[in-house]
Backbone as CSV, one residue per row, in Angstrom:
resi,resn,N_x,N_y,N_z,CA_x,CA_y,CA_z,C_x,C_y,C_z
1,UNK,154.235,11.056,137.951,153.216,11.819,137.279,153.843,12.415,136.027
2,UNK,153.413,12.038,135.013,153.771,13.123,133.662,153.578,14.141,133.559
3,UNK,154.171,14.900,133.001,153.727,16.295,132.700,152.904,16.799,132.120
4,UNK,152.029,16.265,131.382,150.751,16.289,130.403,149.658,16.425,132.070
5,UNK,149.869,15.594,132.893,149.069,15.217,134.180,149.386,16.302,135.026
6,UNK,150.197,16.845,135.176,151.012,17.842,136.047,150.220,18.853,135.524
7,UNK,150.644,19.457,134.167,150.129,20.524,133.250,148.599,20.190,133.933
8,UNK,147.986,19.394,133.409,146.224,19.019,133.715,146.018,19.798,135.082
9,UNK,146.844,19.401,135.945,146.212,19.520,137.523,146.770,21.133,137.791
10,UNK,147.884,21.525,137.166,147.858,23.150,137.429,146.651,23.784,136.491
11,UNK,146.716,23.658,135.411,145.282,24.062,134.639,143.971,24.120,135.683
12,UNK,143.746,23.030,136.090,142.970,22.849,136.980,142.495,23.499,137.874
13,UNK,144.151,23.392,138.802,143.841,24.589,139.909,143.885,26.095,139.942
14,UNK,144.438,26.650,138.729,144.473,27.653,138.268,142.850,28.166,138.302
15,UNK,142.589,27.681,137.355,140.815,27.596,137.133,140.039,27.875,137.910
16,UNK,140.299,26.439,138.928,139.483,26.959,140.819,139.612,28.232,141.196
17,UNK,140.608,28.356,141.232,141.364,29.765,141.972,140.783,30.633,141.761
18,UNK,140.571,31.217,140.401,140.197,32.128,139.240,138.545,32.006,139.862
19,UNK,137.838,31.040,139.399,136.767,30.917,139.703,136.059,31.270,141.248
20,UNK,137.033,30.983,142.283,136.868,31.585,143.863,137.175,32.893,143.981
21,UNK,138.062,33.785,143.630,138.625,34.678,143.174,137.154,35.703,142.685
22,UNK,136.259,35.056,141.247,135.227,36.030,141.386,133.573,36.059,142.040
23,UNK,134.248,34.532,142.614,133.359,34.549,143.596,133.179,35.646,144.484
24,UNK,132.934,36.891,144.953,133.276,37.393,146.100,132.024,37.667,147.020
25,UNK,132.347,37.592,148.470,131.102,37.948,149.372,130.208,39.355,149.109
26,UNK,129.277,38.917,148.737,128.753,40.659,149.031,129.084,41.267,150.743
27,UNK,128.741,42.913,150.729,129.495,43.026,151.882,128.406,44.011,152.184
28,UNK,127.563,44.260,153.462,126.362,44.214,153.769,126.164,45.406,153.747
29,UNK,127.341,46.071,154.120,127.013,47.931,154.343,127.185,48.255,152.898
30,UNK,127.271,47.801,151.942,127.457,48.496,150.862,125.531,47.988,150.230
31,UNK,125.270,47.478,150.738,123.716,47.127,150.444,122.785,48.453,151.297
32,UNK,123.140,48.250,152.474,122.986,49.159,153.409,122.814,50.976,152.504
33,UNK,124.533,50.994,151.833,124.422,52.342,150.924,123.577,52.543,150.121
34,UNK,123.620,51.368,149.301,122.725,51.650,148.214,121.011,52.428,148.840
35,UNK,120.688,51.733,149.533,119.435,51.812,150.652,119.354,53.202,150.610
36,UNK,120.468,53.793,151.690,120.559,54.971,151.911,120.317,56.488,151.027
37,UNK,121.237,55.935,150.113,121.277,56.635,148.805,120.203,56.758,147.952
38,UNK,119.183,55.595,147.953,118.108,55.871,147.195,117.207,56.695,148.195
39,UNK,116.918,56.208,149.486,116.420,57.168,150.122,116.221,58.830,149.881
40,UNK,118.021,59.195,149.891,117.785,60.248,149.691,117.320,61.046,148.817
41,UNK,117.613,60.029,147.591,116.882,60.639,146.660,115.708,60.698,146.058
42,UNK,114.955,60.339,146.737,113.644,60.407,147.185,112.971,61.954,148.215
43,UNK,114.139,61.674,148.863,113.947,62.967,149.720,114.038,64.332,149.383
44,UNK,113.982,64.946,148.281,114.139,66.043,147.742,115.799,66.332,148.426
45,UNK,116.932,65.867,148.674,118.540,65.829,148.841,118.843,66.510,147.316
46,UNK,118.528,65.697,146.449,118.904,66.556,144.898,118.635,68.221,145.061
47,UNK,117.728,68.429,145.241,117.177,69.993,145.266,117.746,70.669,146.452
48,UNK,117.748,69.974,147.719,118.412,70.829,148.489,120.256,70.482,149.448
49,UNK,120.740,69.742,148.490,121.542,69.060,149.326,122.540,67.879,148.256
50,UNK,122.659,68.950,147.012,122.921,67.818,145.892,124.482,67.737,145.995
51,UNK,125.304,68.310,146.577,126.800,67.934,146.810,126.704,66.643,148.083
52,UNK,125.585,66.860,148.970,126.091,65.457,149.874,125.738,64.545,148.878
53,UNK,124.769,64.347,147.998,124.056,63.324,147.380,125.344,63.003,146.038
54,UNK,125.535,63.650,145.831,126.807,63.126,145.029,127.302,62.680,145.408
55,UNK,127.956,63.152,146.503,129.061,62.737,147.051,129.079,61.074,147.980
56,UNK,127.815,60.409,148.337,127.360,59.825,148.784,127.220,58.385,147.010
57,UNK,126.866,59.027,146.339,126.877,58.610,144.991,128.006,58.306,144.605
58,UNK,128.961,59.077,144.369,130.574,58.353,144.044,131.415,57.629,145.322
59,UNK,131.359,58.103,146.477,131.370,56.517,146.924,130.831,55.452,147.219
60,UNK,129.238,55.110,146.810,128.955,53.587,146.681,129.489,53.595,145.494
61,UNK,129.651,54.216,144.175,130.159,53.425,143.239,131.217,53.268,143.774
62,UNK,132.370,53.666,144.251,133.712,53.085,144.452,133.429,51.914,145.493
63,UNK,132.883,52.134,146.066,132.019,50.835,146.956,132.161,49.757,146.656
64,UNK,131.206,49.667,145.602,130.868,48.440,144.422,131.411,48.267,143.876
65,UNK,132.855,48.938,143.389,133.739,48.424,142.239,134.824,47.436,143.116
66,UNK,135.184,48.073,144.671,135.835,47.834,145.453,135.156,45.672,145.322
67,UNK,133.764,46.052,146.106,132.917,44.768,146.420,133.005,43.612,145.284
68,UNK,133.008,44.248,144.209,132.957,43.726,142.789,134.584,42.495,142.736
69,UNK,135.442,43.583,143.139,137.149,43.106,142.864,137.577,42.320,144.046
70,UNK,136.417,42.085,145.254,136.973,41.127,145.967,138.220,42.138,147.287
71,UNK,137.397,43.424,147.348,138.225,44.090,148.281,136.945,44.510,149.738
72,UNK,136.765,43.471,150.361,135.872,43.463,151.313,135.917,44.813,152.506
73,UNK,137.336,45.019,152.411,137.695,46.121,154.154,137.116,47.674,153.040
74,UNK,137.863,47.529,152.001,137.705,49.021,151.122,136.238,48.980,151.307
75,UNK,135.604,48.052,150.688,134.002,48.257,150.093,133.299,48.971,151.310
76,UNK,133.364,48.251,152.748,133.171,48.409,154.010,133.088,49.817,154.289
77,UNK,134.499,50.421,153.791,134.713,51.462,154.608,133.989,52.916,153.663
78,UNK,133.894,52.523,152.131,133.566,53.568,151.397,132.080,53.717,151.083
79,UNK,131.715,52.528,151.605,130.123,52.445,152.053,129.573,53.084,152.954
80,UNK,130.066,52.956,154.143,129.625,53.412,155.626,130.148,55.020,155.375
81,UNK,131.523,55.425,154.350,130.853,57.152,153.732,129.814,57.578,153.139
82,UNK,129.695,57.061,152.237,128.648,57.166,151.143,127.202,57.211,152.285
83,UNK,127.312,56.282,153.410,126.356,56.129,153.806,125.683,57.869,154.902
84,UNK,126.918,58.130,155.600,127.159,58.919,156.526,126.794,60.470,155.209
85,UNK,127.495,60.374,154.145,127.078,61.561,153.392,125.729,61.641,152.581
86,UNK,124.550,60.867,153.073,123.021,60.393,152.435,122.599,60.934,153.744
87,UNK,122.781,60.292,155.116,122.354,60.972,156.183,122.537,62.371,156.593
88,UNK,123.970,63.198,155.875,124.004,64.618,156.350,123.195,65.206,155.045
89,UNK,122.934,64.824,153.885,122.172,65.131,153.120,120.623,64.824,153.253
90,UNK,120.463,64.159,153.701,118.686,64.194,154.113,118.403,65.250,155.618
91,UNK,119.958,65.257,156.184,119.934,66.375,157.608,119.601,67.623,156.850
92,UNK,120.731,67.865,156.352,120.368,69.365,155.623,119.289,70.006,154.426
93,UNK,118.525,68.631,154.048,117.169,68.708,153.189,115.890,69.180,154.245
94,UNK,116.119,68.090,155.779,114.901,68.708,156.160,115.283,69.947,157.183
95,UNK,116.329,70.293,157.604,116.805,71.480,158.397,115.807,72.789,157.187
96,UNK,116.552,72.639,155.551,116.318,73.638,154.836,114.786,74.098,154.592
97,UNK,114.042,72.868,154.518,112.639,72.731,154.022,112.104,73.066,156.007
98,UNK,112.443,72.853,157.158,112.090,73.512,158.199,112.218,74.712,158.305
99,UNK,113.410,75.755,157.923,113.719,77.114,157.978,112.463,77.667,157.065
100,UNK,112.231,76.986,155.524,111.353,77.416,154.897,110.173,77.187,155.541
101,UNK,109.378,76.799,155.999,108.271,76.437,156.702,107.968,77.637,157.747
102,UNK,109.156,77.488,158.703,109.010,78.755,159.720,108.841,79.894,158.964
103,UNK,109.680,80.410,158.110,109.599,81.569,157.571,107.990,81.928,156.693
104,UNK,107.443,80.899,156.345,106.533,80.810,156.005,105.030,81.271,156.833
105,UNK,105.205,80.149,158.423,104.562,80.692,159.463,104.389,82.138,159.758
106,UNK,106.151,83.024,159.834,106.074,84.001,160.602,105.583,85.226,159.142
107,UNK,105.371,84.705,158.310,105.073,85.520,157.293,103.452,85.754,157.533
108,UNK,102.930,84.606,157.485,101.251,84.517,158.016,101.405,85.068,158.906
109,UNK,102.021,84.862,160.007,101.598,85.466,161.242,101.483,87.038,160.883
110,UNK,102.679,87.738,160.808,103.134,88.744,160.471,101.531,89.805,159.823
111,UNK,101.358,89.115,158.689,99.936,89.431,158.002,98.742,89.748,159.118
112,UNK,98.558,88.642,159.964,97.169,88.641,160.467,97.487,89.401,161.446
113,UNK,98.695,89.897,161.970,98.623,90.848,163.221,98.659,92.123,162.442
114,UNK,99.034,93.066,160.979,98.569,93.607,160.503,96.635,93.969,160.099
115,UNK,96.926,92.830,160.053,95.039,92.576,159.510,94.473,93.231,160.745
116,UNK,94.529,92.404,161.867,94.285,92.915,162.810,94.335,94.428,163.639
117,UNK,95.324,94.797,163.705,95.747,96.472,163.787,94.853,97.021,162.736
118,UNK,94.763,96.687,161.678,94.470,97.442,160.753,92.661,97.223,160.967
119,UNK,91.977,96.216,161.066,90.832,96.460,161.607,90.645,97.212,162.893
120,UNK,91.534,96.968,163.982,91.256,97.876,164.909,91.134,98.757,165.609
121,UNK,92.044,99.366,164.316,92.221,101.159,164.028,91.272,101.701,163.163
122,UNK,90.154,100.709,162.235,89.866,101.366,161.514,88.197,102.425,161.993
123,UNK,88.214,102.404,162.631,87.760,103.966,163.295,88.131,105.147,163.291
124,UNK,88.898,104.707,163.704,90.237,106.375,163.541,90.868,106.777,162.546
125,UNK,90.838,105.483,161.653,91.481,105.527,160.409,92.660,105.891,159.883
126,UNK,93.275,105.251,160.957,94.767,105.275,161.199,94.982,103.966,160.668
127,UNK,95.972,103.589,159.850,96.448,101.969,159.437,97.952,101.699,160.102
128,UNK,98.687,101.284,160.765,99.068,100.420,162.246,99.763,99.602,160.687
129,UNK,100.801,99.825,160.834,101.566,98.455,159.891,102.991,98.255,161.230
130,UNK,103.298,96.662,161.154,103.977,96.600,162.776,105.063,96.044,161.792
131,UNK,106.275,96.439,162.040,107.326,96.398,161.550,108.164,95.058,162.182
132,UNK,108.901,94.498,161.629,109.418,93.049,162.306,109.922,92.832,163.353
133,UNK,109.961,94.169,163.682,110.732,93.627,165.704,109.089,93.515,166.170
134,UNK,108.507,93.676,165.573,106.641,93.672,166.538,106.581,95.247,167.396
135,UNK,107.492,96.453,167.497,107.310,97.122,168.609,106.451,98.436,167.876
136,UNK,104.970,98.449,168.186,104.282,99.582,167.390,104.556,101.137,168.159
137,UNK,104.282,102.101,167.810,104.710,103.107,168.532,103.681,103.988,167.921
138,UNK,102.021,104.553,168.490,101.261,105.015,167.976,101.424,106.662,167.900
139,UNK,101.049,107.767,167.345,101.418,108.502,167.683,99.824,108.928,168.871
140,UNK,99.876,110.310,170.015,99.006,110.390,170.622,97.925,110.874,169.624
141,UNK,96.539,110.840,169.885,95.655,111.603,169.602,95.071,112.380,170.200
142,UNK,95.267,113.641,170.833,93.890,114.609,171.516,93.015,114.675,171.521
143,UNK,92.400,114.290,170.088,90.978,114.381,169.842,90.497,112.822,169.935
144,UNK,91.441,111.820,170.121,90.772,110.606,170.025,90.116,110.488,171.168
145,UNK,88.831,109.760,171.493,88.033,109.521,172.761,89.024,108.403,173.285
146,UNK,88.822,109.079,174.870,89.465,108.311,175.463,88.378,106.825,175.800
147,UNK,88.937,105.792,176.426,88.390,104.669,176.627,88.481,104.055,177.880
């Protein structure tokens, strides 16, 4: 074989190589992240939960740069974070938006058992405001008719 032929066939295989090389598999959990990640941000995570969502954010990109360069175990593993920090960020979006809700409830509530006292004193014309442990403490009346 000459070397002109030699030269040819390393050229060659060089080439292949190179060419398999950027071939690389996509790698499923990093599809999976992406998923995740948009999810959350959908989920109001930005507003209540924007350090997991970052953080979930810079590693699929390292993810993908990993997936990109043909590093299948890295991509794998910085995915399935990224992924795990979208799920504690959509945890702590709806935990936050539940606390708000309750507090919301016991605020109504709070009101209508005022409302209430307060209509059902209003005879006596005493106004009954019930303080947040709920425990009212009337004072007596002498002159009020008894019942």
């Amino acid at each position: 074989m000459s070397n002109t032929t030699r030269l040819g066939v390393v050229a060659a295989s060089t080439a292949l190589l190179t060419l398999l090389g950027c071939a690389t598999q996509p790698v499923p959990e990093v599809a999976a992240a992406r998923a995740l990640v948009s999810q959350a941000e959908q989920s109001d995570t930005t507003q209540y939960a924007s350090a997991d969502l970052e953080s979930a954010r810079s590693k699929l990109r390292q993810a993908e740069g990993y997936e990109k360069n043909g590093k299948p175990v890295l991509a794998e593993q910085l995915a399935k974070e990224s992924e795990a920090d979208s799920e504690v960020g959509m945890a702590r979006t709806r935990a936050i938006k539940a606390e708000k809700d309750l507090a919301d409830v016991n605020a109504g509530t709070q009101t209508l058992r005022n409302e209430s006292r307060r209509q059902d004193n209003g005879n006596t014309g005493t106004t009954v405001v019930v303080p947040p442990n709920g425990v009212v403490v009337m004072p007596s009346d002498s002159t009020a008719p008894q019942r």
